[in-house]
C-alpha angles and dihedrals in degrees: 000000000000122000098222117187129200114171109331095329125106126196128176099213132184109211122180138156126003140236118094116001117264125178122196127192116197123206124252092242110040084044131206096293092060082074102041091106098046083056093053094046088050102050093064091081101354125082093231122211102183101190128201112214120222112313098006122112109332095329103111120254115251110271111171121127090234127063113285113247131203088252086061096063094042095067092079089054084061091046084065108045100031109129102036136092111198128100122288123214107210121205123184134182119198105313086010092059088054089049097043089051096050084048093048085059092043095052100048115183098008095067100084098165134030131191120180126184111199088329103210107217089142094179090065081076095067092041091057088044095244086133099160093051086047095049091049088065103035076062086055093053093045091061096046093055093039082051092049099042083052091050091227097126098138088050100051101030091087093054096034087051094052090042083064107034115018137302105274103030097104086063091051088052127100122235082253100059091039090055090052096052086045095054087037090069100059081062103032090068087071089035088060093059096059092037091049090035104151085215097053116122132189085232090066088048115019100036098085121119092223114122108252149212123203115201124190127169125243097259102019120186108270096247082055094047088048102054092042084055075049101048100039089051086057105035101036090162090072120095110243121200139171116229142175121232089034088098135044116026078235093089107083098151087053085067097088097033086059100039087055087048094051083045100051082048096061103043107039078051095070 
């Protein structure tokens, strides 16, 4: 991956291939290296951006003095297509999907196509006066930014994995993809702020024109399940599908079932 920098913003960006413009936005816990075969798959006849938010690979932490937003991740997404005027396929993964939603509105036009794996716009859950659900996760977030704060993120990573996915998934895991939820924390305390931001509305994440793809797991997290029931009341025009392989990091053999749906997506959407 390449640091590219336009103004004040820095992105570490993977591109690879050309044809029409894809981004994709991977999520904190899956990592970067969940997506390296979709990228592969893409490039053959897709111009990839594959972006890292804020803190993850090259791309620097957040360091204002203020909570971090979904536009203000976006804006990396605009570091990497600015200058150009075709249409842009978004792709987002957890924290990416919110990301990837909040860019679709931002582009306008522009955004033709939109995939989202177990988006993450948590706030979407009060407005929509699920308050417990919503209070389940804010206590999450609470712990992973005591646990960052307290830089004991090797010792809290297997308990805060199986909080969110299951009991028992921290012991399916490989050392890979626990390095990668280990090093995801440090960031995630600034990414629960833009995804529990009070402010936040459906119509400056869920008002875009793309085509979209909704993904949830077979057995999603409640909160999940939650803001997809959410989502798909407000947006009944999105296709929503269950898919393995859209949920826990434990499912490894779901990978290529979901990139060929995310493929078929894209291309039958042109």
């Amino acid at each position: 991956m390449v640091v590219r920098t336009r103004g004040t913003v820095r992105v570490d960006v993977l591109e690879k291939g050309s044809g029409p413009t894809v981004v994709l936005l991977p999520g904190a816990l899956a990592g970067l290296s969940r997506w390296e075969g979709l990228v592969e798959e893409l490039a053959d006849d897709h111009h990839v951006l594959m972006v890292a938010l804020h803190g993850h690979g090259a791309t620097p932490p957040w360091s204002a003095p203020r909570r971090q937003s979904l536009t203000d991740q976006v804006r990396l997404v605009h570091a990497v297509t600015a200058g150009r005027d075709e249409p842009v396929s978004l792709i987002g993964h957890g924290i990416g999907g919110a990301v990837a939603m909040r860019a679709a509105v931002e582009l306008g036009e522009r955004a033709e196509t939109l995939v989202l794996v177990e988006p993450v716009p948590f706030s979407l859950l009060a407005r929509a006066g699920r308050h417990d659900v919503f209070d389940d996760v804010c206590r999450l977030r609470d712990r992973v930014v005591e646990t960052a704060e307290a830089q004991r993120c090797a010792e809290a990573a297997p308990s805060v994995t199986d909080q969110w996915f299951g009991e028992g998934t921290w012991a399916s895991l490989s050392q890979r993809c626990r390095t990668q939820i280990v090093e995801a924390i440090g960031p995630g305390r600034h990414e629960w702020d833009a995804i529990t931001d009070p402010g936040l509305t459906l119509a400056e994440v869920a008002s875009g024109s793309a085509a979209t793809l909704l993904l949830v797991g077979p057995t999603p997290q409640p909160s999940i399940r939650d803001l997809v029931d959410v989502l798909a009341q407000a947006r009944p025009d999105w296709t929503v599908r269950e898919q393995p392989g859209a949920g826990s990091p434990a499912e490894p053999g779901s990978v290529a079932a979901l990139d060929s749906v995310v493929l078929e997506f894209l291309r039958s959407a042109r």
